[in-house]
N, C-alpha and C positions, 0 to 999 in steps of 0.2 A: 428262513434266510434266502430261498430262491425267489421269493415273493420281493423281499425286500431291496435284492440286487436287480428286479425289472423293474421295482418301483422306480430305484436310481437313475436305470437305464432312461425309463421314460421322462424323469425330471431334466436328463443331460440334453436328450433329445429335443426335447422344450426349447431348452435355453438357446439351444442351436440352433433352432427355427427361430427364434427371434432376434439373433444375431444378423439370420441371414436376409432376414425380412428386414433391417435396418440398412440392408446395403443393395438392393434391389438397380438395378441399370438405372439411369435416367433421373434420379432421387437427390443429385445432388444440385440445386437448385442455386444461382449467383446471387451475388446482393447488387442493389439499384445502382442503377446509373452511376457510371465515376468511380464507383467503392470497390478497390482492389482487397481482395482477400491476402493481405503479408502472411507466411509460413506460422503457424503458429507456434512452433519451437523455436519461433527468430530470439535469438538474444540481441538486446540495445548495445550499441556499438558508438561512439563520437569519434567523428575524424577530426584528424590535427591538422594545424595552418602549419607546424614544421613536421617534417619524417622523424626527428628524433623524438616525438612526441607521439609517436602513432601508437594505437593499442592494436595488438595480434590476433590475428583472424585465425582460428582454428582450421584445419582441415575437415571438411563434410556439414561446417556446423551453419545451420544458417541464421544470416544476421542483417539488422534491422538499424538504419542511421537516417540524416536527413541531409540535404545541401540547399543552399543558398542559391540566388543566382550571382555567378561571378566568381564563386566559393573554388579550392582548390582543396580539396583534402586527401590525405594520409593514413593509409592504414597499412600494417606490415604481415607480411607472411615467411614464415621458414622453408625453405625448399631443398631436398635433398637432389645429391647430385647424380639423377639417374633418372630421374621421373619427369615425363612433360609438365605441364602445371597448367591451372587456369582458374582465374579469378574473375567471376561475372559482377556487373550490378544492373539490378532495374528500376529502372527511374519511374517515377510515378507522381505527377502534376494533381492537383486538386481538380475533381471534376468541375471548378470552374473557372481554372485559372486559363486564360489567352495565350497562345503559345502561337509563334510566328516558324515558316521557313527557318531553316538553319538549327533551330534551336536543341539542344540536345546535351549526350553527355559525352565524354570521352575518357575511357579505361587504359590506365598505360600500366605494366609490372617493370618497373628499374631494379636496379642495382643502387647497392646505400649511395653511391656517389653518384648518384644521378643518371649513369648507365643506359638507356632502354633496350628492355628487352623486345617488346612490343607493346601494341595499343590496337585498341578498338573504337568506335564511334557510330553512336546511336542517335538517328534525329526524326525531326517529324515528317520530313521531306514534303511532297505536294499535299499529305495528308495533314494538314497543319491545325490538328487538333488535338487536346491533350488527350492522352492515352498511354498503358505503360510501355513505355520501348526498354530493352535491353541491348548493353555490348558486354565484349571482354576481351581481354590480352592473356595471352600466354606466351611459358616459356617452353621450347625442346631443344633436347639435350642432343648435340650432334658432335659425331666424332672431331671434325675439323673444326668445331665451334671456337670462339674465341672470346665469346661475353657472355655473360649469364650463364655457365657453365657450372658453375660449383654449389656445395650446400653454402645452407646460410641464412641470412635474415636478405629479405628484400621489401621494397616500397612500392606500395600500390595506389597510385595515384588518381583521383575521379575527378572530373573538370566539368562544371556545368559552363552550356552556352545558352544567353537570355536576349532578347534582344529589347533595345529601349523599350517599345510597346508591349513586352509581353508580363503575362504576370509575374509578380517579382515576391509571389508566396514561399514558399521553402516547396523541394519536392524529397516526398519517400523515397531514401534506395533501401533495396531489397541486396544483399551482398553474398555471396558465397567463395569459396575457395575449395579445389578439386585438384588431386594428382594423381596423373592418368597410370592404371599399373603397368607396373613393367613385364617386357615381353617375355617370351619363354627362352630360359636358356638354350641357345644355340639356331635360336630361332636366324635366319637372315631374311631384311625386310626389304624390301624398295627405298631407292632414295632420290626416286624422282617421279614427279607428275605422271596422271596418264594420258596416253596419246591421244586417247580417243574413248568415250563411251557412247551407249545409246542417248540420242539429244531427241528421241523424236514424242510427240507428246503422246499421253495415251487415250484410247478409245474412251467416251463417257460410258459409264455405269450406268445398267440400264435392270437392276433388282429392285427389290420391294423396298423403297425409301421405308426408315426408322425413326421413331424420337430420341433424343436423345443429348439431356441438359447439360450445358456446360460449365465451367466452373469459372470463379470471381479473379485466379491468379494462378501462379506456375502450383503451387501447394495442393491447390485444389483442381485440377485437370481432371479434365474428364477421359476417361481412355476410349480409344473409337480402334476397332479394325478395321478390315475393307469395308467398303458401302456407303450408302446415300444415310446420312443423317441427318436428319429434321431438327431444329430446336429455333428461336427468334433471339431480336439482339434489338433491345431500344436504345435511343439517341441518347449518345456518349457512352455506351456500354460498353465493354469487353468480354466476349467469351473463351477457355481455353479450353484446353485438348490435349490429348497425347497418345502417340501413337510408337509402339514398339517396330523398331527396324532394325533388323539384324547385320552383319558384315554380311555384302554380296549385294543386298538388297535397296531397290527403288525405291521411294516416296514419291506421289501424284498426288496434288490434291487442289480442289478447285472451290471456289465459292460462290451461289448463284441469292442474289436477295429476292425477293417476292415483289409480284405489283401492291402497291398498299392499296386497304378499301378507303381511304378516308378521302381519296378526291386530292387532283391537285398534279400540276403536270412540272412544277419548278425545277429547272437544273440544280442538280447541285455535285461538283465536283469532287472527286477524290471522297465519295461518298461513303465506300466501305473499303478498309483495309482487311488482307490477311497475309500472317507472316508467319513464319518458321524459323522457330531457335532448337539449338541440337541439346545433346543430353545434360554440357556445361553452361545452358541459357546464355550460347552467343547467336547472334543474330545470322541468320541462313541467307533469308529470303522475303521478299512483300510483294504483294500483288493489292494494287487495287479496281474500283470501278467507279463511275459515276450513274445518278440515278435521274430521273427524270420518271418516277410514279408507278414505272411498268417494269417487266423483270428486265434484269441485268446479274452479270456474272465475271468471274474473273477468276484466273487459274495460275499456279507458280509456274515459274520455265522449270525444263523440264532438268533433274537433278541428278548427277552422279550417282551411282550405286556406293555404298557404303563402303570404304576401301582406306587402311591406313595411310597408303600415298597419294589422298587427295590431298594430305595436309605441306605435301611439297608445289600446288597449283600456285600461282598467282593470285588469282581470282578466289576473293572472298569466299564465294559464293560455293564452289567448288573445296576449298580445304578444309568448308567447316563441315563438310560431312566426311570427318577422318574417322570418327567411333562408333561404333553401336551403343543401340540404349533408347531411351522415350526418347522422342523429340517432338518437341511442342507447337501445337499449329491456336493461334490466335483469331477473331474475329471482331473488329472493332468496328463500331457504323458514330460517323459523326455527328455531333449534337447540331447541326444547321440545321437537318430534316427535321426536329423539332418542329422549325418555325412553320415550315410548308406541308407541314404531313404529320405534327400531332406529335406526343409523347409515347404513345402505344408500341410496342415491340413489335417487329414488322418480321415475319417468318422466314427462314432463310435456309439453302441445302448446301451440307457438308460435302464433299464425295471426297474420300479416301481411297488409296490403293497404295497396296505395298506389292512388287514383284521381285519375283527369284527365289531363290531358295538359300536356306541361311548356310553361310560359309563359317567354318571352325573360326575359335578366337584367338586372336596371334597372342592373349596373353598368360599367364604365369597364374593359376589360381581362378579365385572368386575375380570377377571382374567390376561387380558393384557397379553402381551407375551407370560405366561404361558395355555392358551388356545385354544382351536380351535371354531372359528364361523361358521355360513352361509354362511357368507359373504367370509371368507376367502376359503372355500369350492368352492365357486363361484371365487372368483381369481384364482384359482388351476386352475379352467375349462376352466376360460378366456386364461392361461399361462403368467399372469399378473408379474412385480417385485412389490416390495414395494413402490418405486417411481410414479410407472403407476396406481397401485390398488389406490393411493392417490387422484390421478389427475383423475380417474373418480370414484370417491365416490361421495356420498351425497352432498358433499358441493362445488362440479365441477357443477351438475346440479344445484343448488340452485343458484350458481356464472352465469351461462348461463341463468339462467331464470332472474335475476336482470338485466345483458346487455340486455336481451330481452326488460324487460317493461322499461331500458332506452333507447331502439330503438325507442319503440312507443311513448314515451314522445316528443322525438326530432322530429320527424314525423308529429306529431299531434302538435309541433311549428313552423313548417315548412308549412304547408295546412291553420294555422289561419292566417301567417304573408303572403300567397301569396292570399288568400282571403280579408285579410283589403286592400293590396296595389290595389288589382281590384275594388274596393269600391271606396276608394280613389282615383282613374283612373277615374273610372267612376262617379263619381262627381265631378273632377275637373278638369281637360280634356279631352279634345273629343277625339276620337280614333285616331289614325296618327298623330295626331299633338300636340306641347307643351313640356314642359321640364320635359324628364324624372329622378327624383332621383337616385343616384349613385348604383348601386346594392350591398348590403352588405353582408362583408365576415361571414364562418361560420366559 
């Protein structure tokens, strides 16, 4: 028996190395050009031309629709009266559809009577190439509040803008709906802006630059800690990222593209985007640059520390870094370089930095998406996605230790059933001779 419980040991042990070998840093590899990777738990959603007609969005669950250009659609959500809310979508154009200035979406959450609570708006700005941008609207719940205040059913509204020349293909939204937990009893928070934080930029990163692939959409992100990370991005690409930031804490992050080998000095503007969406994939931040063959680089301004009364700022930019949790850093390079410098993935450096030290959670419990763990700490360092951090958690080894002790079960059926038949051999035929019984299958 002790033979056969190392046997186990060592079958569980297997499977655990092969698990862990399926999710190795760097492994998760984009698809081509254009091709956004949607969630693959998305559920198919159709928005409605009226609100009374909209189908309901779940909380946490995410979901998969399309819009028109010009389209106005409707989807609803329930909201209790106590929780901030927030309903993202990402818009995602066909890697060849034309997309002009202006063009983009716009997320508003109402009240049934048309009410707004708020809106968001997402567009291609001087980077006027398709690629997936994201916005979102929320609601919070404020003492002195006087709309949007109560539970209930409310209207989520998405607004595509197209302009005459642009393509007029349908684009993918990618949809979610998120409410934020509630704070700790007795907790008292701020309820204004802050004066003043650190604005000043930080020192480049000067360690052992990394590889490190990124992934095709929000789903599949690739987790980065601090440091220089290596990966390439060809014309019309997208790469994503994620990076855990705690309450207290900074985000820096900057992005520098390679000189290309293929020859060729062509301007070309608004060359490479990157931008930051926070843990509810609303839009943070974009920086870009333009290229002209030799390296160039471009960096976010410099961002608030993580702090729930950023979200009483003015400034976008500033209130959307109200939560802790991943928040996602992008990589898009325009498909114009195509024409002047070749289809080829041109190599490009990451630099992250997170500073400070993380500050307790003002909230009540698990804080789920809105938090940073251990654990998720430890996926950053693995360079794990959400898919791979899943598949070797807790319940991958507990899944490998059960095939284990059903290794040793079968085993140890296997050692009794070929010790009776010797038994049986040997009481009732002599050795070499006599009819032997059929051998049975497993």
């Amino acid at each position: 028996m002790n033979r056969q419980r190392n046997r186990g040991r060592v079958t569980a042990a297997a499977l655990a190395a092969m698990c862990a070998a399926a999710v190795l840093p760097g492994q998760a590899h984009a698809a081509g050009p254009g091709v956004y990777a949607f969630d693959p738990d998305a559920k198919n959603v159709q928005g409605a031309a009226t609100n009374v007609e909209a189908s309901t969005l779940d909380e946490g669950v995410p979901y998969r629709s399309v819009i028109k250009p010009g389209e106005k659609l409707y989807y609803r959500v329930t909201l209790d009266d106590a929780s901030a809310a927030y309903v993202s979508a990402v818009a995602v154009p066909g890697d060849a559809g034309a997309v002009a200035y202006g063009d983009g979406i716009t997320v508003s959450l109402r009240e049934t009577d048309d009410t707004r609570c708020d809106s968001g708006q997402a567009n291609f700005g001087t980077g006027a190439y398709a690629r997936p941008i994201t916005a979102y609207a929320s609601r919070t719940v404020k003492e002195d509040g006087s709309t949007c205040q109560e539970g209930g059913p409310y209207d989520v509204l998405v607004e595509r803008e197209s302009k005459a020349g642009s393509s007029q293909e349908p684009w993918g939204l990618e949809l979610r709906f998120l409410q934020e937990p509630k704070l700790k009893s007795g907790t008292s928070m701020p309820t204004e802006a802050p004066e003043s934080w650190p604005s000043a930029s930080a020192k480049p990163l000067t360690g052992k630059q990394q590889k490190r692939s990124g992934g095709s959409g929000f789903s599949e992100a690739t987790s980065l800690e601090n440091g220089r990370w290596q990966d390439t991005v060809a014309p019309g690409q997208t790469r994503f990222y994620r990076v855990p930031v705690d309450w207290g804490q900074q985000l820096y992050a900057s992005a520098g593209l390679s000189n290309t080998t293929s020859g060729g000095e062509e301007f070309v503007g608004s060359a490479l985007t990157l931008s930051l969406a926070n843990p509810a994939q609303g839009q943070v931040s974009d920086a870009t640059l333009s290229y002209s063959g030799g390296p160039a680089s471009a960096s976010l301004r410099p961002l608030p520390p993580v702090a729930y009364r950023n979200r009483f700022d003015s400034s976008s930019q500033v209130n959307a870094m109200r939560f802790a949790g991943w928040y996602y850093l992008s990589v898009s390079l325009s498909p114009k370089l195509k024409e002047s410098y070749g289809a080829e993935p041109i190599p490009f450096e990451l630099s992250v930095q997170v500073k400070n030290q993380a500050e307790e959670s003002p909230y009540e419990g698990d804080a789920g998406v809105f938090g940073v763990t251990d654990q998720d700490r430890e996926v950053a360092r693995k360079g794990q996605n959400a898919e791979q951090a899943a598949k070797s958690g807790p319940m991958t080894v507990v899944a490998a230790a059960g095939i284990g002790t059903g290794a040793v079960l079968v085993l140890g059926l296997g050692v009794w059933t070929l010790l009776a038949r010797r038994r049986a051999s040997a009481a009732g035929h002599p050795s070499g001779g006599g009819h032997q019984p059929p051998a049975q299958g497993w």
